[in-house]
C-alpha positions as CSV (number, residue, x, y, z in Angstrom):
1,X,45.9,165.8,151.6
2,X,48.2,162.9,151.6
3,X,51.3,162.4,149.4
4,X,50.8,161.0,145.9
5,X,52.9,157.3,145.4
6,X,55.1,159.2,143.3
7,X,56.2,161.7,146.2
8,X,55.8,159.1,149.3
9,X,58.9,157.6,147.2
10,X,61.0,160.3,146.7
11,X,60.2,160.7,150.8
12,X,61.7,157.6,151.3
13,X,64.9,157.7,148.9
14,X,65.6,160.9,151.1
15,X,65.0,159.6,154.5
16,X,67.5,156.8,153.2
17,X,69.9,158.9,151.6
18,X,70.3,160.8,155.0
19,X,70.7,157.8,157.0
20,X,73.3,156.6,154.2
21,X,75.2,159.8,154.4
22,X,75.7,159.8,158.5
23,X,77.5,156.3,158.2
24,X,81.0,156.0,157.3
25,X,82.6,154.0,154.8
26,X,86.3,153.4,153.7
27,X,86.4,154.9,150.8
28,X,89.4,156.3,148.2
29,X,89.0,159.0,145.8
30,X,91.8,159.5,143.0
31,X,91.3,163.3,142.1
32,X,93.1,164.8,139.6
33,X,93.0,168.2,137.8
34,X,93.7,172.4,138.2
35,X,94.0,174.1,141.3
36,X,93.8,177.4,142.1
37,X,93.0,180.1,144.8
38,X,90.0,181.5,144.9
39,X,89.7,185.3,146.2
40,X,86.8,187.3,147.4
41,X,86.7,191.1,148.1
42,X,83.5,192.1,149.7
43,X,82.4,195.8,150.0
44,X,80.1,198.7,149.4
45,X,79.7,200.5,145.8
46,X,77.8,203.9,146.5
47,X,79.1,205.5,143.9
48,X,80.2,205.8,140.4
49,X,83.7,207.0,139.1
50,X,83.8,210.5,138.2
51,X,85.9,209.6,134.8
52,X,84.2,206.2,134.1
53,X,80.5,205.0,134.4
54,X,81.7,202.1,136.8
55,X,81.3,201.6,140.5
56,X,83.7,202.7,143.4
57,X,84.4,199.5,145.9
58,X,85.1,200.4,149.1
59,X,86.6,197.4,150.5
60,X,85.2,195.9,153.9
61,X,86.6,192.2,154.1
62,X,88.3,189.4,152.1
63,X,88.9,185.9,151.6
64,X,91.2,183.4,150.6
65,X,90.1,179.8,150.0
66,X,91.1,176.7,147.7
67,X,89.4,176.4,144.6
68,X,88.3,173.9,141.2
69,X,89.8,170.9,142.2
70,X,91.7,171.6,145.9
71,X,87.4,172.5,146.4
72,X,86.5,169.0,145.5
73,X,89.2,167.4,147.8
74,X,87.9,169.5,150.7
75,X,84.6,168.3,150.0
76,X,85.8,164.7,149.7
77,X,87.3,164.9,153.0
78,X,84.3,166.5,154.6
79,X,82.4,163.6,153.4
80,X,84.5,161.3,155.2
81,X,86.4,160.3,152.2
82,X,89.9,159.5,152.1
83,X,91.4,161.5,148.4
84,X,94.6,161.9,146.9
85,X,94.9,164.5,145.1
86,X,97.5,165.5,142.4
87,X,97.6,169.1,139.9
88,X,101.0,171.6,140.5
89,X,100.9,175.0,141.9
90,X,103.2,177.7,141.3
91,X,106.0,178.1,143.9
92,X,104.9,181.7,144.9
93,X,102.7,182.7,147.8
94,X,99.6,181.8,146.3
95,X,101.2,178.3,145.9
96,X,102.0,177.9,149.1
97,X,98.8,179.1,150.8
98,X,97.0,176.5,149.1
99,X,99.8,173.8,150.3
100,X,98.7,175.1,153.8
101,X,95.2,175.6,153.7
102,X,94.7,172.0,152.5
103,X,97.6,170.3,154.8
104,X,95.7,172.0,157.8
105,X,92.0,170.6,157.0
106,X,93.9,166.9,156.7
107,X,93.8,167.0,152.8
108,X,96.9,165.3,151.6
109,X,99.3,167.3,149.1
110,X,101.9,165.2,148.6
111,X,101.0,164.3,145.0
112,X,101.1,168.4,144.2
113,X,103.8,169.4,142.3
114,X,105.4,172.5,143.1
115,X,106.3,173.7,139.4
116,X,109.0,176.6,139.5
117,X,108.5,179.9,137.9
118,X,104.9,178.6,136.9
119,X,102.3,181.2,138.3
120,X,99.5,179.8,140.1
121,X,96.3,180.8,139.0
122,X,94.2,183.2,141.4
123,X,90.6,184.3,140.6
124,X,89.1,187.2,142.2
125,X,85.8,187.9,142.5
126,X,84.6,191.6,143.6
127,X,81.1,191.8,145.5
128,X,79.4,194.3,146.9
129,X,76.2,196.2,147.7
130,X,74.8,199.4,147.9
131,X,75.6,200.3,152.0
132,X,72.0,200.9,152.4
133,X,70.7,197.7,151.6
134,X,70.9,194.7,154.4
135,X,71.8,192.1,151.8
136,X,71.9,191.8,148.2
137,X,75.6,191.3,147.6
138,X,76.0,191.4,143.8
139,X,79.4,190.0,141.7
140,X,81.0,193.3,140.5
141,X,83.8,192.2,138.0
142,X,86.2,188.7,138.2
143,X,89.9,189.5,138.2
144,X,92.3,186.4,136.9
145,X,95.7,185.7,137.2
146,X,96.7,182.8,135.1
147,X,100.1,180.8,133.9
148,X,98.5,179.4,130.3
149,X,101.4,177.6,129.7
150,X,101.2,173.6,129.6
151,X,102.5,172.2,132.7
152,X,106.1,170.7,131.7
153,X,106.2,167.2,130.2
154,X,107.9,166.0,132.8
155,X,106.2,167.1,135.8
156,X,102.7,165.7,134.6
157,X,104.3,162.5,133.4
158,X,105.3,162.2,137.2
159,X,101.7,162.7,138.5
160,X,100.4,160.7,136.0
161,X,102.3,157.6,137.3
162,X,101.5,158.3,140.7
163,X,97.4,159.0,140.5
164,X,97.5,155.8,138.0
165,X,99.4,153.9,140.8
166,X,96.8,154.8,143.6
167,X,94.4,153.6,141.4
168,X,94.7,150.5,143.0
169,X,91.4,149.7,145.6
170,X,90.2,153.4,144.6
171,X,86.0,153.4,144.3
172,X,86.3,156.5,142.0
173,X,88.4,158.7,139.6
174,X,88.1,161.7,139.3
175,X,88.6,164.4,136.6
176,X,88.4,167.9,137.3
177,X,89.3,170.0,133.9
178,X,89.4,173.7,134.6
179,X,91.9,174.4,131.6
180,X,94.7,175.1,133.3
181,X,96.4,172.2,131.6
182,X,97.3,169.6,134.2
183,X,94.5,167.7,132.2
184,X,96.1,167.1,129.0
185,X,95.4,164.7,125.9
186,X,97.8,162.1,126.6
187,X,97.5,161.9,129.9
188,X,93.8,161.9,130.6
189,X,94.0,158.7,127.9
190,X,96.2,156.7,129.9
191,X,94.6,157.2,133.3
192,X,91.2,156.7,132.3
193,X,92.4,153.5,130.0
194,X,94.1,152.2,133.9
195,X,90.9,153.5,135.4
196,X,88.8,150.8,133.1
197,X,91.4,148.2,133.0
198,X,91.0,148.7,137.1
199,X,87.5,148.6,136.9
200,X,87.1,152.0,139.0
201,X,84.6,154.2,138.1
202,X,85.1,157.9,136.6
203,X,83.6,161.3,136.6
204,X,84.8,163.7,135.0
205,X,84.1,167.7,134.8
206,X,85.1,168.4,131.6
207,X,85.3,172.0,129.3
208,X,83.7,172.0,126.3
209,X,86.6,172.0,124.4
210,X,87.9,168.9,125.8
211,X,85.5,166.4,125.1
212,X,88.0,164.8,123.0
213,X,89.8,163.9,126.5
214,X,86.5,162.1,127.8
215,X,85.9,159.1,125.6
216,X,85.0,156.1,128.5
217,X,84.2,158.3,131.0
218,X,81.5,156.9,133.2
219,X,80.0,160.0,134.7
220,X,79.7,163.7,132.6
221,X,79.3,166.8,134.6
222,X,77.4,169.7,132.3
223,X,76.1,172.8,133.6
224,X,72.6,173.5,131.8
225,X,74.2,176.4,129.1
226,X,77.0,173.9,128.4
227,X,74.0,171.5,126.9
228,X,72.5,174.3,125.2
229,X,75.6,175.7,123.4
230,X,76.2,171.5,122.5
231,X,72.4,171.4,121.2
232,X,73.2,173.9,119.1
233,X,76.4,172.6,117.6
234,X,75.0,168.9,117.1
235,X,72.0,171.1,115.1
236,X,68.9,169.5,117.0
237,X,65.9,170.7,118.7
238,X,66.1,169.0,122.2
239,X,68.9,169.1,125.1
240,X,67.4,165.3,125.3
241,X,68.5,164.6,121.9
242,X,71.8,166.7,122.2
243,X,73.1,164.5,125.1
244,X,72.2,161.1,123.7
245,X,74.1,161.9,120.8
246,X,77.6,163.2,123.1
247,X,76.4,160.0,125.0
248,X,76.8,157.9,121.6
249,X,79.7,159.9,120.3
250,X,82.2,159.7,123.8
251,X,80.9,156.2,124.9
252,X,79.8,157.6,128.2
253,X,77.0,156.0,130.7
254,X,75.4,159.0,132.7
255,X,75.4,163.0,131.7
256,X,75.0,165.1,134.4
257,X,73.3,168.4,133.7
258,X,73.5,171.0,136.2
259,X,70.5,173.9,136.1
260,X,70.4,175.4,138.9
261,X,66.6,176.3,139.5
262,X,65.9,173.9,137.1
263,X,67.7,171.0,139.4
264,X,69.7,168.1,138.4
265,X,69.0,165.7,135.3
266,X,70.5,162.7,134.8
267,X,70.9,161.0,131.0
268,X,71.8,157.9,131.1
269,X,73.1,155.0,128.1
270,X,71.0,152.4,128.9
271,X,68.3,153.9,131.4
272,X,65.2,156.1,131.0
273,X,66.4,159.6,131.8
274,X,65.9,161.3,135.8
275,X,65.0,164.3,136.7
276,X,65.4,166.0,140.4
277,X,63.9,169.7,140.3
278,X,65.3,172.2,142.4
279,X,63.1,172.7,145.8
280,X,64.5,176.4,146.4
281,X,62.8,179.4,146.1
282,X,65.9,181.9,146.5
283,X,69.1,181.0,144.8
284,X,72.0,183.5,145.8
285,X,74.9,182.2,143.7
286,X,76.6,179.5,142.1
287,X,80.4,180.1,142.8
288,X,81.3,175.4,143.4
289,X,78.0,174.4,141.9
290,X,79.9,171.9,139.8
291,X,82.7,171.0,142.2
292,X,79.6,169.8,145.0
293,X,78.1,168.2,142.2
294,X,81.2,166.0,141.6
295,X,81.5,165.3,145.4
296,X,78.0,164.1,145.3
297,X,78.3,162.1,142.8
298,X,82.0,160.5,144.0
299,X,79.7,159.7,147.3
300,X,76.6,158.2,146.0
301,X,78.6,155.5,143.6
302,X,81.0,154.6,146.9
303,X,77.7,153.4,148.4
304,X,76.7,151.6,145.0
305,X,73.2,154.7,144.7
306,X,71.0,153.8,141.4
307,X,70.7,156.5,139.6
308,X,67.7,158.1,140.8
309,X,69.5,158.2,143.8
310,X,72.4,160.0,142.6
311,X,70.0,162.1,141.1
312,X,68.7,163.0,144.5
313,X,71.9,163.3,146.0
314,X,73.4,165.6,143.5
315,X,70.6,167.8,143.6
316,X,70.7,168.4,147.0
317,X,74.3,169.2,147.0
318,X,73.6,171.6,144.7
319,X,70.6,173.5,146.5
320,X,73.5,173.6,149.5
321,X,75.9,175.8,146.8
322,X,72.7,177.7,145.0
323,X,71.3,178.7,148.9
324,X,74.6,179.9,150.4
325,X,74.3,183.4,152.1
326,X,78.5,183.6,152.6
327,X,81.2,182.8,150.5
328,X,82.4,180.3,153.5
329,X,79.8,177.7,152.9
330,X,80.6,177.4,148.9
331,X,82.3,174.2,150.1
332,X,80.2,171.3,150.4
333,X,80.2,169.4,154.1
334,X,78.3,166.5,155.1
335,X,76.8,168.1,157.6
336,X,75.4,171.1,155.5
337,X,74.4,168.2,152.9
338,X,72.0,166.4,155.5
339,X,70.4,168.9,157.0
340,X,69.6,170.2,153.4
341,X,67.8,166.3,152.8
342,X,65.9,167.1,156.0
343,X,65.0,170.3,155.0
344,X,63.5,168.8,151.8
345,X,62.1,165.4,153.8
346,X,60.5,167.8,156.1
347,X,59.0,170.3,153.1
348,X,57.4,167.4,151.2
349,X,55.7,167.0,154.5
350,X,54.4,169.9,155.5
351,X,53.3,170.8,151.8
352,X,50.8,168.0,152.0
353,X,49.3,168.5,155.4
């Protein structure tokens, strides 16, 4: 049995979108949003506590890496990309492990602002298994330490001017709102009204609570509950309806919803809506869905991809996050991201022999 029209295409588009991705380009990426350190404590939990009906982790190994928006500038950079990235980070040790973890992988940090006496935020996540069991690592409880305190007027003014200044030949803007404050009211207006003025396209990764912030954005990143909860604040019966209506409402083009085995769909303002279903049959965890998602996307409007293509693109980036085994490979590369389009080339293949 031969392949229908329908997935000969999508064959193609991925053959294409592999050979697209191996090329380099020159391309600039203005990224601006929260950073933060991402921990992971991995372990076995045998037991329960005696005065508590909770586990016991006994710790075997842990990680430090760069997270929310210091994740999407890794995976800019992997992708051959050339970012600069501006948020602040505390000036403790946390702070300053993040300075050097990015500096070594050749990520520029000069537009982060080293805020004193600001904490920088730290999320720990606990995993572990029962020591029995080969594999099956399972997220425990999420520790955070957090500074909720707006960043001060002045520093974000200052990085501000500077991510509007680079706007200057950029291909993309990007957004990356983890509520940590560096993306504020006044100045997510001005930067997106210099990113239109500029001509340079934007995506943003927005919380639900600042949609407000949003209005012009080109490209909306939603993960699939995010649409759900909207659907049932707008009052109507489809996710279809709810995201024409936010499309309407905050003047954007594309909505990028996120659901993991569900895959990627794409609504668009003017365009008949896309749909790329997951190809996985085991997902292990989600922990930079969003953040590969936005790297994805950054990528496939550098190389001027239609939106089916994006659609493509975006999904495979997120079957890369979604079939991670370690918490090493949450980042998305470029290498990682074409073998995964092989993988799927060479599925559609074989499932029609």
């Amino acid at each position: 049995m031969g392949m229908s029209d329908e997935e000969l295409a999508v064959y193609e588009e991925l053959s294409k979108l592999k050979t697209e991705l191996k090329s380099n380009g020159d391309s600039k990426v203005v990224l601006i949003g929260d950073i933060m350190m991402d921990c992971y404590i991995h372990g076995y939990a045998n037991n329960l506590n005696s005065r508590a009906p909770v586990p016991v982790l006994r710790e075997t190994m842990r990680e430090e890496d760069v997270g929310a928006a210091a994740h999407v500038g890794r995976g800019l950079k992997s992708m051959g990309m050339e970012s600069s990235l501006y948020g602040v980070v505390g000036d403790d040790r946390a702070g300053m492990n993040i300075l050097e973890s990015l500096s070594k992988e050749g990520v520029g940090t000069d537009g982060i602002a080293i805020v004193d006496g600001r904490i920088t935020t730290v999320k720990t996540r606990m995993l572990a298994t029962r020591e029995s069991l080969v594999s099956g690592e399972q997220l425990l409880l999420r520790w955070d330490v957090e500074d909720d305190h707006p960043v001060p007027a002045e520093a974000s003014k200052s990085l501000y001017d500077q991510a509007i200044t680079e706007l200057d030949g950029a291909d993309v803007l990007i957004l990356s709102d983890y509520g940590q404050g560096v993306v504020n009211d006044g100045g997510a207006e001005r930067i997106i009204r210099a990113a239109r003025e500029k001509a340079v396209p934007i995506v943003a990764d927005p919380k639900l609570t600042g949609l407000h912030r949003t209005h012009g954005v080109n490209w909306i990143l939603f993960q699939a509950q995010g649409l759900e909860l909207m659907r049932r604040r707008l009052g109507v019966s489809t996710g279809s309806e709810a995201a024409q209506q936010l499309i309407e409402v905050h003047n954007w083009d594309h909505l990028v919803v996120l659901s993991g085995e569900g895959g990627v769909t794409i609504y668009s303002k003017n365009q008949e809506i896309v749909h790329a279903p997951c190809t996985l049959d085991d997902l292990r965890q989600m922990i930079g869905l969003i953040d590969a998602a936005a790297v994805a996307i950054a990528v496939a409007i550098s190389k001027n991809m239609s939106v089916r293509n994006t659609a493509l693109l975006a999904n495979a980036a997120c079957e890369c996050i979604l079939g991670a085994e370690l918490t090493e490979a949450f980042v998305l590369s470029r290498e990682d991201l074409v073998d995964r389009i092989g993988e799927m080339s060479w599925n559609l293949q074989v499932s029609k022999r």
